[in-house]
C-alpha positions in Angstrom: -20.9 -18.9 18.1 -23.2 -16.4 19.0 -24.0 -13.4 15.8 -21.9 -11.1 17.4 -18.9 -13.4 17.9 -19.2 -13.7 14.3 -19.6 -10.3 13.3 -16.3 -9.5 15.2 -14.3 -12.3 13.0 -15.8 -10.4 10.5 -14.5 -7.3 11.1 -11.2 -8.6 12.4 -10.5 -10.0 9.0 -11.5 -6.7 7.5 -8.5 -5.4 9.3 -5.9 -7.5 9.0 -5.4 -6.0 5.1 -3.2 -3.1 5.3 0.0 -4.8 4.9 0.3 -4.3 1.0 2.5 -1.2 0.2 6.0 -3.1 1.4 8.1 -2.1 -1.8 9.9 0.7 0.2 12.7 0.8 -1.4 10.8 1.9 -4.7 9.7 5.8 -4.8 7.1 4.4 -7.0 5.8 1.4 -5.4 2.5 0.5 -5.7 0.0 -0.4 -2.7 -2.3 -3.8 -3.8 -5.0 -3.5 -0.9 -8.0 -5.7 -0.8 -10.8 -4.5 1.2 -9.6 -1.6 1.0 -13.3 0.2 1.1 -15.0 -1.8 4.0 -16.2 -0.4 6.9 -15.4 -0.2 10.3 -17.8 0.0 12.6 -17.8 3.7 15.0 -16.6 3.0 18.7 -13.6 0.4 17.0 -9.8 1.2 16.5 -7.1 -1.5 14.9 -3.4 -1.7 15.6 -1.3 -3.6 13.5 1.8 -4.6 12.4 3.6 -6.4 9.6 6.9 -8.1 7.9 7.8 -8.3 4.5 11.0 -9.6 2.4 11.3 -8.3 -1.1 14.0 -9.4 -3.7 14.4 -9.0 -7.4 16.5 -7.0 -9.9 16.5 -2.7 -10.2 17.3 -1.4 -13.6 18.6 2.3 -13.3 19.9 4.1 -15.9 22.4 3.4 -18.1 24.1 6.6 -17.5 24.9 5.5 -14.1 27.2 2.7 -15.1 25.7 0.0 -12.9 24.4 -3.0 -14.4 23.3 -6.5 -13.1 22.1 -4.8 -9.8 19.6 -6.4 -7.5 18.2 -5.5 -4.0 16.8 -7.7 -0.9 14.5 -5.8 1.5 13.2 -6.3 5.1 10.5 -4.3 5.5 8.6 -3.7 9.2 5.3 -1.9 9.2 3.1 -0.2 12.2 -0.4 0.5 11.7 -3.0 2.3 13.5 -7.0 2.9 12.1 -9.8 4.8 13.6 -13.4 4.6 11.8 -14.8 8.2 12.3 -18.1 9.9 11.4 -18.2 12.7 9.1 -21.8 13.6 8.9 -23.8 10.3 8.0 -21.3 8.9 6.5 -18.7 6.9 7.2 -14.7 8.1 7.7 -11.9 6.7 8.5 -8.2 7.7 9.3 -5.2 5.5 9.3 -1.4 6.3 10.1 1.7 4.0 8.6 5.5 3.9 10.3 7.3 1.6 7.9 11.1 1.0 8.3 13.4 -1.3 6.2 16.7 -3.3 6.3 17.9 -2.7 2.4 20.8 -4.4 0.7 21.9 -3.5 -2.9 24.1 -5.0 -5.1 25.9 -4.9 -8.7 28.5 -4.0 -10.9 29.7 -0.5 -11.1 31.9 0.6 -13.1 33.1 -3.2 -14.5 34.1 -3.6 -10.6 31.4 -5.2 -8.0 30.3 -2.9 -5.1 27.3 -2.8 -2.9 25.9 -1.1 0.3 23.0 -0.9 2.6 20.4 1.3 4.8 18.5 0.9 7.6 16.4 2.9 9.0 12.8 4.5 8.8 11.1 4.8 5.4 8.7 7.8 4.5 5.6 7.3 7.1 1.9 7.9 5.3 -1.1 9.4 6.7 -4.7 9.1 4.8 -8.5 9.7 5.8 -11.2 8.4 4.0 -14.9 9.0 3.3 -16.9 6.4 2.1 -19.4 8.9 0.0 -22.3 6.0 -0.8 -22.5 2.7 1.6 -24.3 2.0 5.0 -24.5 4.3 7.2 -22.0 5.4 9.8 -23.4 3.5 12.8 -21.9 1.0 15.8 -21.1 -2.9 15.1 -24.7 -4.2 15.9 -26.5 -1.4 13.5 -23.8 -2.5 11.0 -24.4 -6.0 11.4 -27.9 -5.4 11.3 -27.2 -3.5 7.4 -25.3 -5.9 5.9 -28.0 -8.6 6.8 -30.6 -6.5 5.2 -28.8 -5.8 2.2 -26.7 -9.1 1.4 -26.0 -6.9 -2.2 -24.8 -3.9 -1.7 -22.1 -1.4 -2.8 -19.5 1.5 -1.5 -18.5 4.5 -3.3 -15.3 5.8 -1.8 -12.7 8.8 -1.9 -9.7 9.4 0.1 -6.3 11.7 0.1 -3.3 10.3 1.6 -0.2 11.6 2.2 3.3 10.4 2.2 5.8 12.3 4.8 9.9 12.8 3.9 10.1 10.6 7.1 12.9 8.3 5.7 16.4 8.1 5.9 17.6 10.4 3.2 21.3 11.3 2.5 21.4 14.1 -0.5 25.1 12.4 -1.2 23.5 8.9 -2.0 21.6 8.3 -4.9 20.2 5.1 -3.0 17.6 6.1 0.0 15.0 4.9 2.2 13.2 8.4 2.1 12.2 10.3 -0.7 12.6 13.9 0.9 9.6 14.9 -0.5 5.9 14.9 -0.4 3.5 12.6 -2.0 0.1 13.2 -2.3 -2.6 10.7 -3.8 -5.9 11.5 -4.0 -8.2 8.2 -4.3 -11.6 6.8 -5.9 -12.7 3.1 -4.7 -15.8 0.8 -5.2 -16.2 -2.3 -3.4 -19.6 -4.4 -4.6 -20.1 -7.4 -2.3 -22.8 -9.9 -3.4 -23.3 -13.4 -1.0 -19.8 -14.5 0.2 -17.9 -12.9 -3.3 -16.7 -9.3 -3.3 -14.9 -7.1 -5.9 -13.3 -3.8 -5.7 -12.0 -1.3 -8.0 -9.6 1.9 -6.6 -8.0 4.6 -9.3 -5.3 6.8 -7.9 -3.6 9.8 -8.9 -0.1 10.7 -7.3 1.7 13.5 -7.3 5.1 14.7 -6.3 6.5 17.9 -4.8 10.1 18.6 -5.6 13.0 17.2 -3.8 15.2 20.3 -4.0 17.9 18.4 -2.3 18.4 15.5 -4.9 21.9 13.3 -5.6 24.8 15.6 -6.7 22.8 18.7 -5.0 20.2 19.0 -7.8 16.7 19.7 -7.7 14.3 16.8 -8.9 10.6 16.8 -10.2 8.0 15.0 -11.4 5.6 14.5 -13.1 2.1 12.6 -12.0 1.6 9.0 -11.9 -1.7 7.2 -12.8 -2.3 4.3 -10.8 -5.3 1.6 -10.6 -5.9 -1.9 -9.2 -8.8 -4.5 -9.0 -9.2 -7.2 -6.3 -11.6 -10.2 -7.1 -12.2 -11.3 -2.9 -13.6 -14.6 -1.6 -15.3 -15.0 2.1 -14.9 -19.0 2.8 -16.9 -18.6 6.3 -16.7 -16.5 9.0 -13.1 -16.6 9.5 -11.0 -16.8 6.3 -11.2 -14.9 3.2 -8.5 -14.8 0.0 -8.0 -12.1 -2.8 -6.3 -12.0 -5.9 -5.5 -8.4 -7.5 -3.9 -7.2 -10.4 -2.4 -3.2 -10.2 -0.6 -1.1 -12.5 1.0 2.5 -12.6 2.1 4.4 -15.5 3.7 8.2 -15.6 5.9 9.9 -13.0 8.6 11.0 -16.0 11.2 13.1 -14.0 13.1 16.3 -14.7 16.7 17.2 -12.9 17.7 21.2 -13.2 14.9 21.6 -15.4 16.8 19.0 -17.9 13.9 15.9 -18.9 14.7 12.4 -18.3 13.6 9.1 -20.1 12.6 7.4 -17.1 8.7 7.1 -17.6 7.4 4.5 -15.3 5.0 1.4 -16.1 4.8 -0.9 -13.7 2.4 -4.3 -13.3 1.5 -5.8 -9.8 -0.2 -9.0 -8.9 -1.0 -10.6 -5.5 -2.4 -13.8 -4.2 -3.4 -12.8 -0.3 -5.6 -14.7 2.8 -6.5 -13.5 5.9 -7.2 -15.8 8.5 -9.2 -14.7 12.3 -7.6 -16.4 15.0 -9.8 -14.6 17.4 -12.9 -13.0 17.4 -10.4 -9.3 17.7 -6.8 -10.8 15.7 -6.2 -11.6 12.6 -3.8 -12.6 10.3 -2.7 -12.3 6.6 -0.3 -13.3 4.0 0.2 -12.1 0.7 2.5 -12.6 -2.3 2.9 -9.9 -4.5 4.8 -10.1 -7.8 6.0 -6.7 -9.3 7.5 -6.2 -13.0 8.1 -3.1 -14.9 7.5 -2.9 -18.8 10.4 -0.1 -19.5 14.1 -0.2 -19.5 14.0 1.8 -15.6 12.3 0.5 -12.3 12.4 -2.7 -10.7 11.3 -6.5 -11.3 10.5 -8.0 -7.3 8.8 -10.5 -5.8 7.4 -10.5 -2.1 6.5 -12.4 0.4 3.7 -9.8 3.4 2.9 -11.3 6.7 0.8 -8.6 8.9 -1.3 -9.1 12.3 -4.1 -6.9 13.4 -6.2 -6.7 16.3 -9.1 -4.7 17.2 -9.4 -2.8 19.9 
């Protein structure tokens, strides 16, 4: 295998990692995304796409009268990423169009009831700037970087936002959409050292006010803090596997102005591996186990398969 054949598995594993935020049918789920900071060579552009199936229990509050509830989730997920150049450094914009297959059920009431949606969940847009790293140059120039410096390490920064996309009905407390805007500003670092990587990424999210909530009330909220670590493994040129570990804390909400007890604290962990099955597609699959520490939110377990393929 010639060095650019290689360097292309490379950078087809690289891409196959965006499948990770798949709890969409949590307002507050959070993304687990190894490699999150590496680069992607200029002149390159990945599409994607991905499955996941989520099950577990949601605790809502106790006001509501529903108890033993639990929810199973088909989520679908398009992708597309473009590396870009802002200056000398390098940039990078990706696009998300998730949609999901959700089923809920419990007791409400003392009587057992359920339902279901289907439909598009709230799409995300996000650019990047990695602010310390290599360059922004073409594959070979990269190649010729990372061969250079086996050590080395990326300082990142990115905003994304989250678009009221989804399927929202203001007379259902249970939606795919969130009918609002999410913004979360983002800090990463990725060190890589021989075939071992690790990466840290600290997030801040905030919430604009869904002035059409359940019951025709206006909701908001507060921030949520968010952070997660990803200890990454290259075995050879074509497969790689991650575990990470993520938690979120905040987000308390207030309805007409009235505050609720409903402070999140959630903890994430994921075993993933990507696998290049050519020198432009890869694969990955990841498990990711979700539990919250509070008496609200939602205790799931997941099961990601995604594709990519440079282009």
């Amino acid at each position: 295998m010639t060095k650019t054949n290689t360097y292309l598995r490379n950078i087809a594993l690289i891409t196959a990692c965006f499948v990770s935020s798949i709890l969409t049918h949590s307002a507050f789920a959070q993304d687990l995304e190894p490699r999150r900071w590496n680069a992607l060579p200029l002149g390159t552009q990945v599409i994607g796409a991905g499955y996941a199936y989520t099950t577990g229990d949601v605790l809502l509050d106790p006001a509501l009268n529903l108890e033993d509830a639990t929810v199973e989730a088909h989520t679908i997920i398009t992708q597309y990423v473009r590396p870009l150049k802002l200056g000398t450094k390098f940039a990078r914009i990706d696009v998300r169009l998730p949609a999901s297959f959700v089923y809920w059920q419990g007791i409400l009431d003392g009587e057992f009831a359920s339902t279901n949606r289907n439909g598009l969940t709230d799409s995300r847009i996000r650019l990047s700037v990695n602010l310390i790293g290599p360059p922004a140059s073409g594959p070979k120039e990269l190649m010729q970087y990372f061969k250079e410096n086996p050590v080395n390490t990326t300082v990142g920064a990115s905003i994304a936002v989250t678009l009221p996309t989804g399927l929202y009905h203001a007379d259902k407390l249970l939606n795919l959409g969130q009918n609002r805007f999410v913004i979360r500003p983002q800090v990463g670092v990725l060190h890589n050292w021989g075939l071992w990587s690790f990466e840290f990424t600290t997030s801040v999210i905030f919430f604009t006010n869904n002035t059409n909530f359940f019951g025709g009330n206006t909701r908001s909220q507060k921030p949520m803090l968010a952070a997660q670590t990803h200890l990454i493994k290259r075995f050879n040129s074509k497969t790689w596997a991650s575990l990470s570990v993520g938690t979120g804390t905040g987000s308390k909400s207030t309805i007409n102005n009235e505050s609720k007890d409903d402070r999140r604290n959630d903890v994430l962990a994921s075993l993933s591996a990507g696998y290049s099955i050519s020198k432009r597609q890869s694969l990955k699959l990841a498990y990711i186990y979700s539990r919250t520490t509070r008496l609200i939110g939602s205790n799931t377990d997941s099961i990601a398969l995604g594709w990519a393929l440079l282009l």
